[in-house]
N, C-alpha and C positions, 0 to 999 in steps of 0.2 A: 314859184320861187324864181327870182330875178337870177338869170347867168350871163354871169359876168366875171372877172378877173376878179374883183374884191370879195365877191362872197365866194370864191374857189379856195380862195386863198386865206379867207377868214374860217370855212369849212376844213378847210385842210390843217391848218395851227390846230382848229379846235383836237380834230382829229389824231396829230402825233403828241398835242400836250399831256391828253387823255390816258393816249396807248405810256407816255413816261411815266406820268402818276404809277399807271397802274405796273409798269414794269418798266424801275428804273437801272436796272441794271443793262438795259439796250441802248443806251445813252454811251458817248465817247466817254473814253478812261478820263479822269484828273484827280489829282492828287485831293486826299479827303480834306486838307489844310490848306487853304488859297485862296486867292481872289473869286471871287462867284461871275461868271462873264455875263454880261452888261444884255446881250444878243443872245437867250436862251435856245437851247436846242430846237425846240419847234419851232422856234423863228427861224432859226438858220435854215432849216430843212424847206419848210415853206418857202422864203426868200430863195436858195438855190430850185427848187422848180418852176417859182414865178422867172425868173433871169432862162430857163431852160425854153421856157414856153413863148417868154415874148423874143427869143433870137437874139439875147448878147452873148457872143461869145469871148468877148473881152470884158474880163473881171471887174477891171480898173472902171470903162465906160458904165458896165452894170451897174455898179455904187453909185455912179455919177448921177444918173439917170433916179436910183431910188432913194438919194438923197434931195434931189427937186421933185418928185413926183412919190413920192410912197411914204414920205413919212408918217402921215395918218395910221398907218399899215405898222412900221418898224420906228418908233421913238429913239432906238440906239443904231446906228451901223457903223461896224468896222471900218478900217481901212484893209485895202487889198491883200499886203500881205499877212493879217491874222485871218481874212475871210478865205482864204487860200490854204491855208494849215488846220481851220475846221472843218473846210467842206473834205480833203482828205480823209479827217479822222472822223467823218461823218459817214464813209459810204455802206459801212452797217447797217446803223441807223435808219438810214434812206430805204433801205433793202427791206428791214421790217414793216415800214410805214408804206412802201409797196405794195408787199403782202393784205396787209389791214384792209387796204384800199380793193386792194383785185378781188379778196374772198367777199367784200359787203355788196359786190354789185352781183347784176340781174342774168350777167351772163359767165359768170364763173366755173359754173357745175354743165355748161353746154360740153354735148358729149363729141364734139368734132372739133380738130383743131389743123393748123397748118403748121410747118415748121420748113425753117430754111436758115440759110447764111450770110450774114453782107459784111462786103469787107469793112474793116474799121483803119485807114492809113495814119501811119505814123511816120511819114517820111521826114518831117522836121523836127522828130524828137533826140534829145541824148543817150550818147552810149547807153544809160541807164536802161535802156529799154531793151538792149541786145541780150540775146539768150530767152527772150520770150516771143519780142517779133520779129516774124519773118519774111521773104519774101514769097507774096504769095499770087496765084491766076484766076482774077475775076470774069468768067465768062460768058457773063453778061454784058461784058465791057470791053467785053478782048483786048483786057491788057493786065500786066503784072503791076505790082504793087508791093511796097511794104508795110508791114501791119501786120493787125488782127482781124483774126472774125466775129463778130457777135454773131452766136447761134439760138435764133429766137424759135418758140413754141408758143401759138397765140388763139385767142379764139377767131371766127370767123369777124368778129367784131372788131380785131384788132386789141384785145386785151391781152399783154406779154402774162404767159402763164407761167413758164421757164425759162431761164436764159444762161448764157457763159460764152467768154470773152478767152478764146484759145488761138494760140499762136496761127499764123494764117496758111499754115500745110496742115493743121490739125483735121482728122478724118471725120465729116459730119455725123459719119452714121458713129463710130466710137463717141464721139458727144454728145449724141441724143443718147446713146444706152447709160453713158456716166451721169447724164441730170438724170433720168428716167430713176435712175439707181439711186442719186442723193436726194431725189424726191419724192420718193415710195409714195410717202402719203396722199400725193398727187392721184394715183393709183388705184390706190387703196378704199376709196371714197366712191370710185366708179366703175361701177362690175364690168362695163365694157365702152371702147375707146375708141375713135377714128383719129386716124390721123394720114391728111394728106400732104403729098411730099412733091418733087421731083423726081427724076430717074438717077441721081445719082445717089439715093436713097436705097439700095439694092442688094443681095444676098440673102439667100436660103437659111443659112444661119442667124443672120440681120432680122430677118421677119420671124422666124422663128424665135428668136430672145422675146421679139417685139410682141408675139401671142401669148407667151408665157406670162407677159406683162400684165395680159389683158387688152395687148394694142392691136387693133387692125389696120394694118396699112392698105394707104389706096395710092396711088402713083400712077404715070405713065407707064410704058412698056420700054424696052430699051432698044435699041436695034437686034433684030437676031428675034425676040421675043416673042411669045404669041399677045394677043388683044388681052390687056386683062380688064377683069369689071370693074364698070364707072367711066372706062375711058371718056365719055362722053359729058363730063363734070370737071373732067379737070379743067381745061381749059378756062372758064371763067372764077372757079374757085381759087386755081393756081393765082391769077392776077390780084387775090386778096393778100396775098404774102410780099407780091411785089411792090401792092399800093403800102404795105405797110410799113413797108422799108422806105417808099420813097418818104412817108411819113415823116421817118426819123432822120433821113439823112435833106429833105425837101422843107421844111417846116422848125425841125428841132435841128438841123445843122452838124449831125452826127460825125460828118468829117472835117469838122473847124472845129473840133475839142479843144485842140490847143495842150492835150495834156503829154507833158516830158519825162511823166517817170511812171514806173507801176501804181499806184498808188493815187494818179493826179489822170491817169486815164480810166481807172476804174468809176474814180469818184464821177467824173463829167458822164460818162457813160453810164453811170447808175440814176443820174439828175435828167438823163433824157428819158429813161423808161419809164420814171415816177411820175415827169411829165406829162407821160402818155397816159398815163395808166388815172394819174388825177383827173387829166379831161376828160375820160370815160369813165369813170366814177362820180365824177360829178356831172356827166352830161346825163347817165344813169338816174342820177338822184332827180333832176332836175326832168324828167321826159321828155328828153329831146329825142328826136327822129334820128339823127345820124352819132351814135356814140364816140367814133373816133373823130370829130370834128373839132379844132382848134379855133375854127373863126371869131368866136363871142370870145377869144383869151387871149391874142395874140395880137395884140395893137393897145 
């Protein structure tokens, strides 16, 4: 099978028109009496991952660019500000069609995962954003920030298995136990779990919730600590979490969202993990060697 941008993205339409058919109610709200839009939902959805994946993070330019180049692809495109009011009321939608995509590939049910945090800044958004971001200490970077965190759970492949977008003092380890918690099913599916972390993964009671899960954590030690087992894995596996992040902030542009309100950060943020999540779904389908790999989509 040829991999490339058009059949990803032919593959992928086919895939969220399918999941609508069959469950239309995952579709954004509109009124049952109206205009029918010209740009159907799985076009939009597709169209916002392709723009995720080739690095526009200017709306305006995107259009620009898939109005001389993708028409073959999208026979109708909006102008900016209605493509901007559905990708919004699209990031449901997105969030299903994620799901779809993560559970049909090859490395879904692998039983070891990484989980961690990167900041997500929002220093040039409006007040609208206050009372959720905060400022917070990236130290990896040794330095402060304002923003959010996305708190990702992924396989060793880089496939996002979990995530959430919590203010940027938000406690990693309370946010791993609250997805862990709205995603039982996750769970439920696998009698038993790895999950490798960092040291500020930590607490007796933390691990303890995390075994009741079914989770076995493996981490560094912390100072003070004695040697715990594996230490001798962390080190290269730890830098899967890091590549993965640079991923989304290296690649998919994670901190040029450009989004100014709750709503307009979620959605860009939702179009980067679908991103992700389609190039290794389709890099999956397709037998490629390296599943997180962007290069055949991203030009």
């Amino acid at each position: 099978m040829t991999n490339n941008l058009d059949t990803l993205a032919t593959a992928l339409y086919a895939t969220a028109d399918d999941l609508l058919k069959e469950h239309p109610d995952l579709a954004p709200w509109r009124p049952p009496v109206g205009i029918a839009p010209r740009l159907s939902d799985a076009e939009l959805v597709t169209l916002a991952t392709m723009q995720a994946i080739i690095g526009y993070t200017s709306e305006a330019k995107w259009l620009r660019h898939a109005r001389a180049h993708l028409r073959h692809l999208f026979p109708y495109l909006p102008q900016q500000p209605g493509y901007n009011k559905r990708l919004r009321k699209a990031a449901g939608l997105m969030r299903s069609v994620n799901r779809i995509l993560a559970t049909t590939t090859s490395v879904w049910r692998d039983d070891v995962w990484v989980v961690d945090s990167t900041p997500v800044e929002c220093g040039r958004s409006r007040e609208d954003l206050a009372g959720w971001a905060e400022y917070g200490y990236c130290a990896s970077h040794s330095r402060f920030f304002w923003g959010l965190r996305l708190h990702l759970v992924c396989t060793l492949q880089g496939l996002p298995i979990a995530f959430a977008l919590t203010g940027a003092k938000a406690d990693e380890r309370e946010t791993l136990l609250d997805l862990l918690a709205a995603e039982c099913e996750l769970l439920r599916e696998r009698p038993r779990q790895t999950l490798i972390s960092d040291k500020n993964y930590f607490g007796r009671g933390f691990e303890r919730e995390l075994s009741e899960h079914g989770v076995q954590l493996l981490r560094p030690a912390r100072k003070g600590e004695r040697e715990r087992p594996g230490a001798a894995l962390f080190k290269p596996l730890r830098q899967v979490i890091e590549s993965i992040n640079e991923t989304f902030k290296g690649q998919l542009d994670l901190e040029q969202h450009r989004g100014r309100t709750p709503g307009g950060v979620i959605a860009r943020v939702m179009q980067r993990i679908l991103a992700l999540t389609a190039a290794i779904w389709h890099n999956d389908a397709t037998g490629q060697t390296v599943l997180r790999s962007l290069i055949a989509y991203d030009h």
